[in-house]
Every structure is written in C-alpha cells, then in structure tokens.
DSSP file (Angstrom, degrees, kcal/mol; ACC not computed):
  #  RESIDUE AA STRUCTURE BP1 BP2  ACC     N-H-->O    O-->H-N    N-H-->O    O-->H-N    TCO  KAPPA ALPHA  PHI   PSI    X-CA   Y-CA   Z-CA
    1    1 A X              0   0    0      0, 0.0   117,-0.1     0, 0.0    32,-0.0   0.000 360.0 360.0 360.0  17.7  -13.2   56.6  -53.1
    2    2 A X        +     0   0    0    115,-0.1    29,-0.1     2,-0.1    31,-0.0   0.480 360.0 119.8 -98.7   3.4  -13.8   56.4  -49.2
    3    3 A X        -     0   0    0      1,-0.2     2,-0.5    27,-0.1   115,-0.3   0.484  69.1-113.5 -53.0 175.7  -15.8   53.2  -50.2
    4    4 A X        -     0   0    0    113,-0.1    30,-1.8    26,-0.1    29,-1.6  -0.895  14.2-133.7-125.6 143.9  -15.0   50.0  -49.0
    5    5 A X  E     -aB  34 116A   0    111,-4.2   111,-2.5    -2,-0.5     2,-0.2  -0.956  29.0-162.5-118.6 120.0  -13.6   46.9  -51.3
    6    6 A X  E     -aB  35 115A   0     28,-0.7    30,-1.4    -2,-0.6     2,-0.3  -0.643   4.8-153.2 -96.5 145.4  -15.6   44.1  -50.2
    7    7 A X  E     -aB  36 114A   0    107,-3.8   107,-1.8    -2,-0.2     2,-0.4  -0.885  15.0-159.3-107.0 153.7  -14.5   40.4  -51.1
    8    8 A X  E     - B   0 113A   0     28,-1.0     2,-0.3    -2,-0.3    30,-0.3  -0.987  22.7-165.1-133.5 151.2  -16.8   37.8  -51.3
    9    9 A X  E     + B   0 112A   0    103,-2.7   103,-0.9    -2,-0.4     2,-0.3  -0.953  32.6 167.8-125.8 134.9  -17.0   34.0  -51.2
   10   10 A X        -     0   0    0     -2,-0.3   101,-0.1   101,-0.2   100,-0.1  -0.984  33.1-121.4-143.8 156.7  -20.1   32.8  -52.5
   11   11 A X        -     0   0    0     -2,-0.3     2,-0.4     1,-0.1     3,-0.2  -0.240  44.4 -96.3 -93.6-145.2  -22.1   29.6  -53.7
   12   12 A X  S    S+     0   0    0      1,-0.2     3,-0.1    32,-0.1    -1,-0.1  -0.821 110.1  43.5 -89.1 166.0  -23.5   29.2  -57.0
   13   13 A X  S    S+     0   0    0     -2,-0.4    -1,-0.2     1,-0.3    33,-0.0  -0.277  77.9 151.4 122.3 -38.6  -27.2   30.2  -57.1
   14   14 A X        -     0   0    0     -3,-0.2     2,-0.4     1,-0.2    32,-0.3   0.417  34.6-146.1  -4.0 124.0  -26.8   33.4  -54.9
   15   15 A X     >  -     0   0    0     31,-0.1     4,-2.6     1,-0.1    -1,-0.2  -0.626  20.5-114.5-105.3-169.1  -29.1   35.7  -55.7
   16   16 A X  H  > S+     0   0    0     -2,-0.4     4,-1.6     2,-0.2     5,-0.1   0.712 113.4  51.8 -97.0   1.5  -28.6   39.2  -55.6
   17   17 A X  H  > S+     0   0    0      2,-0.1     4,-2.9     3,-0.1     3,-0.2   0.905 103.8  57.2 -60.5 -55.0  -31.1   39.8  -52.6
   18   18 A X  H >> S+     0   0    0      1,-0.2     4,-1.2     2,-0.2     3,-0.8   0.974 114.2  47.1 -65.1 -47.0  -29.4   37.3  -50.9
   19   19 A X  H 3X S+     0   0    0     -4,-2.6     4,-3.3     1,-0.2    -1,-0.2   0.797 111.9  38.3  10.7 -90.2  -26.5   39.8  -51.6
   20   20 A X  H 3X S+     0   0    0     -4,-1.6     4,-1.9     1,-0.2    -1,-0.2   0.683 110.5  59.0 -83.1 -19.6  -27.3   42.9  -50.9
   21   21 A X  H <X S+     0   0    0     -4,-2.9     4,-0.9    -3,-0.8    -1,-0.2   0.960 113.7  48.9 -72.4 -69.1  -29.4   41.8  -47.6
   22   22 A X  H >X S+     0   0    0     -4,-1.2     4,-1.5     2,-0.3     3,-1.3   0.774 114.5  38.6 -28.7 -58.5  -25.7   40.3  -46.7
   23   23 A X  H >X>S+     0   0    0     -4,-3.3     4,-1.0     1,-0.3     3,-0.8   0.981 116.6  54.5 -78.4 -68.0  -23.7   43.4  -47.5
   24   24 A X  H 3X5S+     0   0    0     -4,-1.9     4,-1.2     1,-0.2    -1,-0.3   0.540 110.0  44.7 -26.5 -45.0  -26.6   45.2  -46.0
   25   25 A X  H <<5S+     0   0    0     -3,-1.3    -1,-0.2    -4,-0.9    -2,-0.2   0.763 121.9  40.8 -62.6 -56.5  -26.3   43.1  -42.7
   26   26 A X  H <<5S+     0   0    0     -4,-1.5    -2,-0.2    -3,-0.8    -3,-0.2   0.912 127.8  21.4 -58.9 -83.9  -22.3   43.5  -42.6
   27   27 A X  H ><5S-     0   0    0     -4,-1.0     3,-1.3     1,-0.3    -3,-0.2   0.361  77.4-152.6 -96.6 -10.9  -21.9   47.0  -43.6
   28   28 A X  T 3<< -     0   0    0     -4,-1.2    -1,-0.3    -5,-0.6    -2,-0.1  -0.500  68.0 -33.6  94.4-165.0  -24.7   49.2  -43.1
   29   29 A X  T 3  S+     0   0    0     -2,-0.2    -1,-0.3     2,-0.0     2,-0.2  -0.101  90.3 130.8-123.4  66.6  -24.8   51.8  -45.2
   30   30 A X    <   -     0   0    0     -3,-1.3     2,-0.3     1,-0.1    -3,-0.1  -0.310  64.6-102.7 -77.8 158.0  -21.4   52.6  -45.8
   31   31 A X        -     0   0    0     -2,-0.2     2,-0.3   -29,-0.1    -1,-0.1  -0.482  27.0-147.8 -82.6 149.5  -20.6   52.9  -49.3
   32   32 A X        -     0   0    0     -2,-0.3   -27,-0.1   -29,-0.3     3,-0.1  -0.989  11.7-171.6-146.5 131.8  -18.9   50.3  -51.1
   33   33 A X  S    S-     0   0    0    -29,-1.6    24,-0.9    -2,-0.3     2,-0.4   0.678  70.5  -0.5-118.3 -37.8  -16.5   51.2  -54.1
   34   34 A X  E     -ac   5  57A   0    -30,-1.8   -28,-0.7    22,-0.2     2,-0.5  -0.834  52.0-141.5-163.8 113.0  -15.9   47.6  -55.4
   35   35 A X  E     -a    6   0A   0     22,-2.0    24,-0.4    -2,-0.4     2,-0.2  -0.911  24.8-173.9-121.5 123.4  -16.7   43.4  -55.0
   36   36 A X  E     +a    7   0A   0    -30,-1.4   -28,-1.0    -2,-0.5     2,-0.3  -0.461  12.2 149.1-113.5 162.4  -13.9   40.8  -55.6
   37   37 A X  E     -e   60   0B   0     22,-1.0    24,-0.8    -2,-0.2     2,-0.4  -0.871  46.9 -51.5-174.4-172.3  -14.0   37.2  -55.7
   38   38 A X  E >   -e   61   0B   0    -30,-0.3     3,-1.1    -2,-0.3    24,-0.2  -0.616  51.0-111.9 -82.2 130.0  -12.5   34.2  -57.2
   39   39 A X  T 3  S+     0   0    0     22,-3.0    23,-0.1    -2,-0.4    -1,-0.1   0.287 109.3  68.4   0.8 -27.5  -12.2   33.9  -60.8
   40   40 A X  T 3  S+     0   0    0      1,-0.2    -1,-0.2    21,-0.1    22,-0.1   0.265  98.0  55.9-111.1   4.7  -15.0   30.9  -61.1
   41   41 A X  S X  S+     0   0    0     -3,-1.1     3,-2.7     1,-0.1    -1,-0.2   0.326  72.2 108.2-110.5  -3.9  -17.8   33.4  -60.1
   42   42 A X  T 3  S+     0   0    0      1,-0.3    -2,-0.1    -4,-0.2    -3,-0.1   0.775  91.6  33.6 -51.7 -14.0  -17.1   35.9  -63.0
   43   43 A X  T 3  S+     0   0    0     -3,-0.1    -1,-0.3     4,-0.0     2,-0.1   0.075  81.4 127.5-126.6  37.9  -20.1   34.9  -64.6
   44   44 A X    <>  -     0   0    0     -3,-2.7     4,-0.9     1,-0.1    -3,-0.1  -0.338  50.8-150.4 -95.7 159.2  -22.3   34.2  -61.6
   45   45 A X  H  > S+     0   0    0      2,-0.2     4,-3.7     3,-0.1    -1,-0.1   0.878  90.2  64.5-100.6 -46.4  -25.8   36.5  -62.3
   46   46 A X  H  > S+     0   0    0    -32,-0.3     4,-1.5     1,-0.2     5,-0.1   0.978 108.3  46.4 -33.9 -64.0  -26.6   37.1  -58.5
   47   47 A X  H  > S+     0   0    0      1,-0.2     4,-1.9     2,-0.2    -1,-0.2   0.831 106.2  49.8 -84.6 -17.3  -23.6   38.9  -58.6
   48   48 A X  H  X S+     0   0    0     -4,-0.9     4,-2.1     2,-0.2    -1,-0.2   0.912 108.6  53.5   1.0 -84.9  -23.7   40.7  -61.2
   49   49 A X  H  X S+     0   0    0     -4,-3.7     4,-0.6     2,-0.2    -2,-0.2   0.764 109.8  47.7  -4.3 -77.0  -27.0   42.0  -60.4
   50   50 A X  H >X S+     0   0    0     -4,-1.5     3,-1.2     1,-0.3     4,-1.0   0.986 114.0  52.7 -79.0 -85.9  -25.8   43.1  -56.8
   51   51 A X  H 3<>S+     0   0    0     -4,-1.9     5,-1.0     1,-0.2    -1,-0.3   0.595 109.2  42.9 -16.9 -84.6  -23.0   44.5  -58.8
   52   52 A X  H ><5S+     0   0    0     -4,-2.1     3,-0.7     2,-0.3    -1,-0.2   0.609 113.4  57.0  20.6 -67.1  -25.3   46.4  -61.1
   53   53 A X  H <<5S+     0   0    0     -3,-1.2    -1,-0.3    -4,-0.6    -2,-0.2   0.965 114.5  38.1 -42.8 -70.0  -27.7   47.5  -57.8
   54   54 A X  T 3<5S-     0   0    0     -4,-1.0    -2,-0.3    -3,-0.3    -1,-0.2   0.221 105.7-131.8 -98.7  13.5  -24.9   49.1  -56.2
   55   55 A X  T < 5 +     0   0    0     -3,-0.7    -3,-0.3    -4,-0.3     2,-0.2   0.607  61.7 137.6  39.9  28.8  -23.5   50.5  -59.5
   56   56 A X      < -     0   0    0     -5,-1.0     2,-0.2    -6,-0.2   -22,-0.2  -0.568  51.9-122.5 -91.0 143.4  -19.6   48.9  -58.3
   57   57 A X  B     -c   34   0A   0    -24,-0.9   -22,-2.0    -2,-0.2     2,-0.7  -0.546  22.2-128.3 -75.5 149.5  -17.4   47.2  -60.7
   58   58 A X        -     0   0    0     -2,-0.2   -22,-0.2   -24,-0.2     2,-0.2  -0.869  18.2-164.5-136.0 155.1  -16.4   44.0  -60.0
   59   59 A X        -     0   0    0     -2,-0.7   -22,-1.0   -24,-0.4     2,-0.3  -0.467  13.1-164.3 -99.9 166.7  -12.6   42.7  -60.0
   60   60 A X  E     -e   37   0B   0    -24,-0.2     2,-0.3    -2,-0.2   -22,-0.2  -0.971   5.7-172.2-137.9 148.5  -11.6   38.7  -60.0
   61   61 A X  E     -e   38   0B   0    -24,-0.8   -22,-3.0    -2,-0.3   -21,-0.1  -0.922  25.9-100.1-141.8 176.8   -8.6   36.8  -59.3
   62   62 A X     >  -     0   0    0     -2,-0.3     4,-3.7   -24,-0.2   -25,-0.0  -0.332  33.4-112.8 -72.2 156.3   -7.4   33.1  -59.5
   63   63 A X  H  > S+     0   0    0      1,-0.2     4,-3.6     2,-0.1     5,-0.3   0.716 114.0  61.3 -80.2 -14.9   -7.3   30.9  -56.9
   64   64 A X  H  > S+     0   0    0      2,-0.2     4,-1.1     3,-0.1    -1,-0.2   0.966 106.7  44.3 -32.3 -64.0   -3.5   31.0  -57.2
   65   65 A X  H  4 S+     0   0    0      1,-0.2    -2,-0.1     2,-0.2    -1,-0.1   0.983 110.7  54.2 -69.3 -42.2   -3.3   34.3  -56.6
   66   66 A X  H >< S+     0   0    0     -4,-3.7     3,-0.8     1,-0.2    -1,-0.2   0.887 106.4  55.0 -27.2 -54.9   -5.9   34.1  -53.6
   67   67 A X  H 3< S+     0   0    0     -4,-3.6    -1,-0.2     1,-0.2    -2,-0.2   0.738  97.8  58.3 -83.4   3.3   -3.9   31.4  -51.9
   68   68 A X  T 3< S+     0   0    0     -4,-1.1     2,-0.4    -5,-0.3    -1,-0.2   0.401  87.6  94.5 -81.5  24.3   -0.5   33.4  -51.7
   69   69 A X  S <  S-     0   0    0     -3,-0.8     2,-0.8    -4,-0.1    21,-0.1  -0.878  82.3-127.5-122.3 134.7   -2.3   36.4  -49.6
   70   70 A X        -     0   0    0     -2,-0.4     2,-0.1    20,-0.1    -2,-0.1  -0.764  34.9-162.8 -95.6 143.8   -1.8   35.8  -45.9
   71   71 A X        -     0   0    0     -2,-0.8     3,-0.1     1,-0.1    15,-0.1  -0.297  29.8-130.5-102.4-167.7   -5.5   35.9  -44.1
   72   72 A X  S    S+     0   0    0     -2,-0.1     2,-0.1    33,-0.0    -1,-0.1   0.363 105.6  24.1 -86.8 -50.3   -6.9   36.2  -40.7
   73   73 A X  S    S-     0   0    0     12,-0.1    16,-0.1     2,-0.0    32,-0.0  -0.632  70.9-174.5-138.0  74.2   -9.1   33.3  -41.1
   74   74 A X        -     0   0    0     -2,-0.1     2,-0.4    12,-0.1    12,-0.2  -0.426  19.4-167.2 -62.7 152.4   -8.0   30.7  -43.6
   75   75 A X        -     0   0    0     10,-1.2     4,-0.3     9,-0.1    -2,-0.0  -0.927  22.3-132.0-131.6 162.1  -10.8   28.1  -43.9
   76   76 A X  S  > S+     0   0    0     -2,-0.4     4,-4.5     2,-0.1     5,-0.1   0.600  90.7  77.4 -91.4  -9.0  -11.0   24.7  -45.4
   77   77 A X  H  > S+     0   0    0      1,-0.2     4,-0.6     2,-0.2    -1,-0.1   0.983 102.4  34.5 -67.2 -51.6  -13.7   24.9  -47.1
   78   78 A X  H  >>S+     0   0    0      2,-0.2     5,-2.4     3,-0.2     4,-1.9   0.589 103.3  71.5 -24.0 -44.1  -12.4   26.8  -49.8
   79   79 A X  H  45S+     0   0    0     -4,-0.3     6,-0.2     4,-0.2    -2,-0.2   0.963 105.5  41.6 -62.7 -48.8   -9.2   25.3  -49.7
   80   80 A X  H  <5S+     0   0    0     -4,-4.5    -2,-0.2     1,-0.3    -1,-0.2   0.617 121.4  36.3 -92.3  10.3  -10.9   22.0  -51.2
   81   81 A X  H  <5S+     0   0    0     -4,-0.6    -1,-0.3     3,-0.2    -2,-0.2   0.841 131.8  22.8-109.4 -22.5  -13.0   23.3  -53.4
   82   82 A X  T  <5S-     0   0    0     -4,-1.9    -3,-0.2     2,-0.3    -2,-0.1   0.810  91.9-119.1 -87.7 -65.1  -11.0   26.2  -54.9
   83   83 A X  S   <S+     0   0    0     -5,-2.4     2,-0.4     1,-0.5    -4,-0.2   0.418  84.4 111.5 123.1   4.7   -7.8   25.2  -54.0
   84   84 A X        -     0   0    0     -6,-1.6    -1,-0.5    -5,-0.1    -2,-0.3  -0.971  59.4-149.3-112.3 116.6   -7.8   28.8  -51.9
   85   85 A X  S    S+     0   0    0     -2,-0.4   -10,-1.2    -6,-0.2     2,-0.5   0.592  88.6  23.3 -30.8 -22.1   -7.7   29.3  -47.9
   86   86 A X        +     0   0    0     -8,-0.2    -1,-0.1   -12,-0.2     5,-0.1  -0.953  49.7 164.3-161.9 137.1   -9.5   32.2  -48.4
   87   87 A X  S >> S+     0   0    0     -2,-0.5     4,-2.4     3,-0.1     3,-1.2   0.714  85.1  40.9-114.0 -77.5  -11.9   34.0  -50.9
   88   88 A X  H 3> S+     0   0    0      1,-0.2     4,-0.9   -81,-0.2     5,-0.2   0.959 131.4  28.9 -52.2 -90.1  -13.8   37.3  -49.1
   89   89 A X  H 34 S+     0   0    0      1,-0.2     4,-0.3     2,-0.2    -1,-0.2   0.752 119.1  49.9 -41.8  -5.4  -10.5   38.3  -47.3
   90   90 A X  H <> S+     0   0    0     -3,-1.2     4,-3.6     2,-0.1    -1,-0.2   0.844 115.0  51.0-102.1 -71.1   -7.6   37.1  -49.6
   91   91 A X  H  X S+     0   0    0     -4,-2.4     4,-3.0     2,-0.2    -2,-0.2   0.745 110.7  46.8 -46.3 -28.2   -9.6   39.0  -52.5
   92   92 A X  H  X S+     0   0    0     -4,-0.9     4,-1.1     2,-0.2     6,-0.4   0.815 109.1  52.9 -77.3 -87.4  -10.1   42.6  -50.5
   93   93 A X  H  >>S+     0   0    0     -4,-0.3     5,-2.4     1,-0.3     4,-0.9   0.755 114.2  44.6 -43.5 -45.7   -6.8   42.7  -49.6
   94   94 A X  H ><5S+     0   0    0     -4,-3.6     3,-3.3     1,-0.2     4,-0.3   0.963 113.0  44.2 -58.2 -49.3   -6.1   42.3  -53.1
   95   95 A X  H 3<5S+     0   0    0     -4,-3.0    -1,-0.2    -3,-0.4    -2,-0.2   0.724 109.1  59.0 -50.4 -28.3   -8.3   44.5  -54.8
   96   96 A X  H 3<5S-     0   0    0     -4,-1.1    23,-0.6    -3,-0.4    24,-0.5   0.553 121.4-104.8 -92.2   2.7   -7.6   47.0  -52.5
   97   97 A X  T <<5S-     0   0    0     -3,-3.3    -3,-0.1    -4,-0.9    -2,-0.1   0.869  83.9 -42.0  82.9  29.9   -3.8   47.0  -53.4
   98   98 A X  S   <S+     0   0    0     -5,-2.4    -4,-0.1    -6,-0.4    -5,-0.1   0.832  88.7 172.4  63.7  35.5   -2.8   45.0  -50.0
   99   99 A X        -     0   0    0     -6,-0.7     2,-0.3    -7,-0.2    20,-0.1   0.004  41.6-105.5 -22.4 149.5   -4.6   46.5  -47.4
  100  100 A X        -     0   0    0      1,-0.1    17,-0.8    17,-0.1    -1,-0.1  -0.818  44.0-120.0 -54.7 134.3   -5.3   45.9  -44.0
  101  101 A X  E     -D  116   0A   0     -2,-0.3    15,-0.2    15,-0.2    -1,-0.1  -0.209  21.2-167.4 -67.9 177.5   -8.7   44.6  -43.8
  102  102 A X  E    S+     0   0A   0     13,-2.6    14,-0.2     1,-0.1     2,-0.1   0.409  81.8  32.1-140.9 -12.2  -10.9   46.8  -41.7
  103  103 A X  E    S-D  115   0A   0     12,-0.7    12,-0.8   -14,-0.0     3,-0.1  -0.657  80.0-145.5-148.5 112.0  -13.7   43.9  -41.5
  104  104 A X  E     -     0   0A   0     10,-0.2    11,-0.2    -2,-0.1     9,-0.1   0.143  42.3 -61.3 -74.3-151.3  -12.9   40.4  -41.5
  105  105 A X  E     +     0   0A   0      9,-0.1     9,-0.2     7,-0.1     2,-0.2  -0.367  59.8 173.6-103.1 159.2  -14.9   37.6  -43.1
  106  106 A X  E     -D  113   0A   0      7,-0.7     7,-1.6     5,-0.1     2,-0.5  -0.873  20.9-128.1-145.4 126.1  -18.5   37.1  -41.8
  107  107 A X  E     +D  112   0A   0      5,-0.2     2,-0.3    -2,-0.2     5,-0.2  -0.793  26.4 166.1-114.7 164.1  -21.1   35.1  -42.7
  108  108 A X  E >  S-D  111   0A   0      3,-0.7     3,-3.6    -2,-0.5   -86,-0.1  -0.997  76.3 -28.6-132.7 125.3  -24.3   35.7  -43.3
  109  109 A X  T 3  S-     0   0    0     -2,-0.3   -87,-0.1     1,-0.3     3,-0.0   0.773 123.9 -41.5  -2.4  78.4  -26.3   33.0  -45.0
  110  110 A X  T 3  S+     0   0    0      1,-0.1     2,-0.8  -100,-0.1    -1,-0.3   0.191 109.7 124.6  85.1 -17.0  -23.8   31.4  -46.9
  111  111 A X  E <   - D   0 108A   0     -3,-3.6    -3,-0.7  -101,-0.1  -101,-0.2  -0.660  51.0-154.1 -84.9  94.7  -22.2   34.5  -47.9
  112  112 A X  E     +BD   9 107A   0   -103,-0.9  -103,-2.7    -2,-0.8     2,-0.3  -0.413  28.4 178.9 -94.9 108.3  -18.6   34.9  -47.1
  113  113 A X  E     +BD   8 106A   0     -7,-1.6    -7,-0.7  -105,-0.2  -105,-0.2  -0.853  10.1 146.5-110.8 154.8  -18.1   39.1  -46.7
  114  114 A X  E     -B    7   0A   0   -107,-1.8  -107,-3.8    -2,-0.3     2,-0.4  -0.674  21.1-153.4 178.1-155.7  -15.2   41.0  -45.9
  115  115 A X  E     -BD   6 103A   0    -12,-0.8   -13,-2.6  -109,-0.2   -12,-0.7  -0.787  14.4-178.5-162.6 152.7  -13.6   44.2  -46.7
  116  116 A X  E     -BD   5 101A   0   -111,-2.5  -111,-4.2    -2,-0.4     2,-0.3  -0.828  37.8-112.0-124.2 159.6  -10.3   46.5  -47.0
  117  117 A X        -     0   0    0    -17,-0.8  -113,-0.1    -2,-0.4   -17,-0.1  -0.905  40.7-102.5 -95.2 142.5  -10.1   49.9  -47.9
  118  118 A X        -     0   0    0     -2,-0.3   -22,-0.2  -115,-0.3     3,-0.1   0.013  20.4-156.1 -69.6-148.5   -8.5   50.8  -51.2
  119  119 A X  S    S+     0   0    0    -23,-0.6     2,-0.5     1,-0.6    -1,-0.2   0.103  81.0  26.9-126.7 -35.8   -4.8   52.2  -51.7
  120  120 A X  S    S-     0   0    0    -24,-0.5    -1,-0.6  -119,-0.0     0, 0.0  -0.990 107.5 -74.2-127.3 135.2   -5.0   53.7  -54.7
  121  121 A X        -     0   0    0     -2,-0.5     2,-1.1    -3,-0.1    -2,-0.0  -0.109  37.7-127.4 -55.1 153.1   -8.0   55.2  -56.2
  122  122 A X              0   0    0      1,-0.1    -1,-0.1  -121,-0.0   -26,-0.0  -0.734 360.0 360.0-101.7 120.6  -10.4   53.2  -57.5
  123  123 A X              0   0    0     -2,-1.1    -1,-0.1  -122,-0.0    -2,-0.1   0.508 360.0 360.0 -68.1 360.0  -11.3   54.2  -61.2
C-alpha cells in the first residue's frame, strides 16, 4: 500500500505497451497500487491489459466529478472533449481519497500520467 495511484488521460486505441512504456518512463519502478481515469475509458482494452500486467485494479469517475477537483494544470483539451479540465491529476487525487499529488501530469506519447499517494488503504 506504499504504491502510487496513478491517473491517466488517454486516447482511444492505446495500447497497453504504449502504457506501460509510459508509466515505465514516468515512474520507474516504483510500485503502483491503482489507475484511474474518466468514466468513457472503462472499457478501453489497452487499459485493461496494462491493468492486468501490473495486476492493479482500476477505479473510474465521471467527468462531473473530475471537473470539481482543483488541479495544477487544467488543460483544454479535455475540457472540450470530456467536459473535464483535468483527467490524470483530477482522477489521483480522487482515487487516492484527496491527496496531494506527488507527480503531476506528464506526457509521454499521448499519455496523460500522474499520481497521488493513497489515504486510506487500498483494498
């Protein structure tokens, strides 16, 4: 549970190379506990996968909830297609039970990371 809950922003088609080379890029090899996103990726297969790989759960939220989380780095891109400022940094802070982040968003080809620690254990 010293793992990290990464959010992610993603597009569709990702695979889960492109993943795990991200989170790989990002984080090293710190352990990672847990991968959030937006609500409209729940069935995405890339992540899944990458989910799968890294044996992590992964949690989802509306883009509602995303945009009420104050970020670091709101972007627009998101905003118009989600309707969210923020995916990777709005979702860790949620998942982790309103965190501080400890790495804010980065990308890495197309892949929007970043990552809070939790607050609670993560089951």
């Amino acid at each position: 549970m010293d793992g990290l809950i990464v959010g992610i922003g993603l597009q569709s088609g990702a695979t889960a190379d492109d993943i795990l080379a991200a989170l790989s890029e990002v984080f090293g090899k710190a352990s990672v506990d847990v991968l959030a996103t937006v609500d409209v990726r729940a069935k995405d297969v890339g992540l899944h996968c990458a989910a799968s790989s890294l044996g992590v759960r992964i949690d989802t939220f509306t883009a509602a909830d995303l945009a009420e989380v104050h970020v670091p780095n709101p972007g627009t891109a998101s905003r118009d297609r989600l309707g969210t400022p923020s995916v990777a940094e709005a979702a860790a802070i949620l998942a982790s039970g309103g965190a501080a982040l400890v790495q804010q968003k980065r990308v890495v080809n197309g892949i929007v990371l970043a990552a809070a620690r939790a607050q609670r254990p993560v089951p």
